[in-house]
C-alpha positions in Angstrom: 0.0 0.0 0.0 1.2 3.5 -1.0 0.8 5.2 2.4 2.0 2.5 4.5 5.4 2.6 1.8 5.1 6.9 2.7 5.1 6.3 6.5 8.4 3.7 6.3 10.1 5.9 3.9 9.7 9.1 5.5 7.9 9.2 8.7 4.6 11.3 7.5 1.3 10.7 5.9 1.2 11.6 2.3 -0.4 14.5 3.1 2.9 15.8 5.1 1.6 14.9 8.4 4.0 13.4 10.8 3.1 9.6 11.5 6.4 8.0 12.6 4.6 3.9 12.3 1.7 2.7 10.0 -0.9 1.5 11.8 -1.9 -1.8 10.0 -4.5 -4.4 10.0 -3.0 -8.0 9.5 -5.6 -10.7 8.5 -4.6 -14.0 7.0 -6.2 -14.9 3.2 -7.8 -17.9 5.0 -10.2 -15.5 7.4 -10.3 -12.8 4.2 -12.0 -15.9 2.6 -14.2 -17.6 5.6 -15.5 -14.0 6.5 -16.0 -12.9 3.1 -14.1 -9.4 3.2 -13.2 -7.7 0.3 -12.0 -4.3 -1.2 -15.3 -2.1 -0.9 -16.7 -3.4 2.3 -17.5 -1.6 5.6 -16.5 -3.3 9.0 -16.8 -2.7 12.4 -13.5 -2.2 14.2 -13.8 -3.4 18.1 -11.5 -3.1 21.2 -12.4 -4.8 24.5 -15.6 -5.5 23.4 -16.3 -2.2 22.6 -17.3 -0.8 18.9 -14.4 1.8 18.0 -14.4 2.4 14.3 -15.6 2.0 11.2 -13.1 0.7 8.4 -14.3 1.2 4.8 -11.5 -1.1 2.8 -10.0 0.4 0.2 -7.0 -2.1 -0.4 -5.9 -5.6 0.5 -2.7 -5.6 -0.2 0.6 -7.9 0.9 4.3 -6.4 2.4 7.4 -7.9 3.6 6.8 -8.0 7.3 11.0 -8.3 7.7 11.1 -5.6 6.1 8.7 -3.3 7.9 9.9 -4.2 11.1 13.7 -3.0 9.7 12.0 0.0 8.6 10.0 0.7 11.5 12.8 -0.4 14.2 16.2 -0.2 12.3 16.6 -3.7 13.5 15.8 -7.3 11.8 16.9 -8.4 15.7 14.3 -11.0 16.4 15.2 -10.1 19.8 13.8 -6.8 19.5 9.5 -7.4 20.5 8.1 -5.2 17.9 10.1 -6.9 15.4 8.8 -9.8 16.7 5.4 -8.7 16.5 5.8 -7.2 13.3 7.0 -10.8 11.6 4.5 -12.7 13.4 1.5 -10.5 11.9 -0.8 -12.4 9.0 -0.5 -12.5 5.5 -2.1 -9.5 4.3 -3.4 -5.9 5.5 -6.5 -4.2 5.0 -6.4 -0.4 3.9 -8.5 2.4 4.0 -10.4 5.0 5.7 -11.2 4.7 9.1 -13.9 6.7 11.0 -14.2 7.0 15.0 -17.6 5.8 16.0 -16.2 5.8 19.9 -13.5 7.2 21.8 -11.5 4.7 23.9 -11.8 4.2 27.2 -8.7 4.1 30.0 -8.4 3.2 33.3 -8.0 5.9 35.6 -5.4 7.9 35.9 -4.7 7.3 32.7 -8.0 8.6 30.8 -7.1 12.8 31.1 -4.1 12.2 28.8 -5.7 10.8 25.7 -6.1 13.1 23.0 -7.0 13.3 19.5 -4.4 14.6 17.3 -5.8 17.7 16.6 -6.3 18.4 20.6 -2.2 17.6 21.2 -1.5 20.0 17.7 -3.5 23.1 19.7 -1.7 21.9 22.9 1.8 22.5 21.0 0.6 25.4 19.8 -0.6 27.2 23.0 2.3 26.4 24.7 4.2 27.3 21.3 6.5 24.2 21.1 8.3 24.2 17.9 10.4 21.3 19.3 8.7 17.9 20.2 10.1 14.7 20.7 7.9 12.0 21.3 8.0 7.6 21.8 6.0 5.4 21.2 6.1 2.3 22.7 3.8 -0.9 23.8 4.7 -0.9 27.6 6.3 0.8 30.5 9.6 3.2 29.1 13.0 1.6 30.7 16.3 2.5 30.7 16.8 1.5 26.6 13.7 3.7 26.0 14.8 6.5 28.1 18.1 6.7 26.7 16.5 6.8 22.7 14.1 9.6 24.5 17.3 11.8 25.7 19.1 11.5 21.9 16.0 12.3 20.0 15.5 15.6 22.2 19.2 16.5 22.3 19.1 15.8 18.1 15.9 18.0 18.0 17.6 20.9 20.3 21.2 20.7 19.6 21.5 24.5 19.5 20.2 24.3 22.8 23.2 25.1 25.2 22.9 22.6 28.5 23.9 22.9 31.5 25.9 19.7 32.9 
């Protein structure tokens, strides 16, 4: 798929939008087949047993998982757990536009931080940030995460004098 190729290449929507990894639905051809999803349908996206979205499929299309994962986390390390995420995802993704039908819901304390791109963009602006770093990451940040954290902002501010 074209944009999923833009987001690996260069870290932004084709629209010039920053989005650093493609968010992809894997499904094998097998389940394509028993449920009877094609290019043109609508489903209902879920989480926890809630209805979140609305996916109207555009494309089916296959990619080299190795290769994403390299692309998305400059490693092939099998060691590394997206990577080994990313290799163990289905044979094919499902494309196309997707349309909030419910926000999601997080456990306290965590609820007050989600919010919609737009929201954080206006946040950046009012607080007029020109420089943001930012991680993204399936669990609790460690040590490895906080160190990737601390080179992306000093890369981001390095006319930034420091005191040590």
């Amino acid at each position: 798929d074209e944009e999923v190729e833009h987001v690996l290449k260069d870290m932004e929507l084709p629209d010039g939008s920053l989005w650093s990894i493609p968010i992809v639905f894997d499904l094998s051809q097998e389940k394509l087949k028993q449920y009877g999803i094609g290019s043109g349908d609508t489903i209902l996206l879920g989480y926890q047993d809630e209805p979140m979205a609305i996916l109207k499929i555009d494309d089916i299309f296959q990619y080299d998982r190795k290769e994403m994962a390299e692309k998305i986390f400059g490693t092939g390390d099998p060691k590394h757990p997206g990577v080994r995420r990313t290799v163990s995802y289905e044979d094919r993704f499902i494309s196309g536009r997707v349309t909030l039908v419910n926000e999601p819901k997080f456990n306290e304390p965590f609820s007050r931080y989600w919010l919609t791109p737009k929201q954080h963009f206006d946040l950046f602006r009012k607080k007029k940030w020109d420089h943001i770093v930012a991680h993204q990451t399936r669990n609790a940040p460690h040590t490895g995460h906080e160190t990737l954290m601390k080179q992306a902002w000093f890369a981001a501010n390095e006319d930034m004098p420091v005191d040590s």
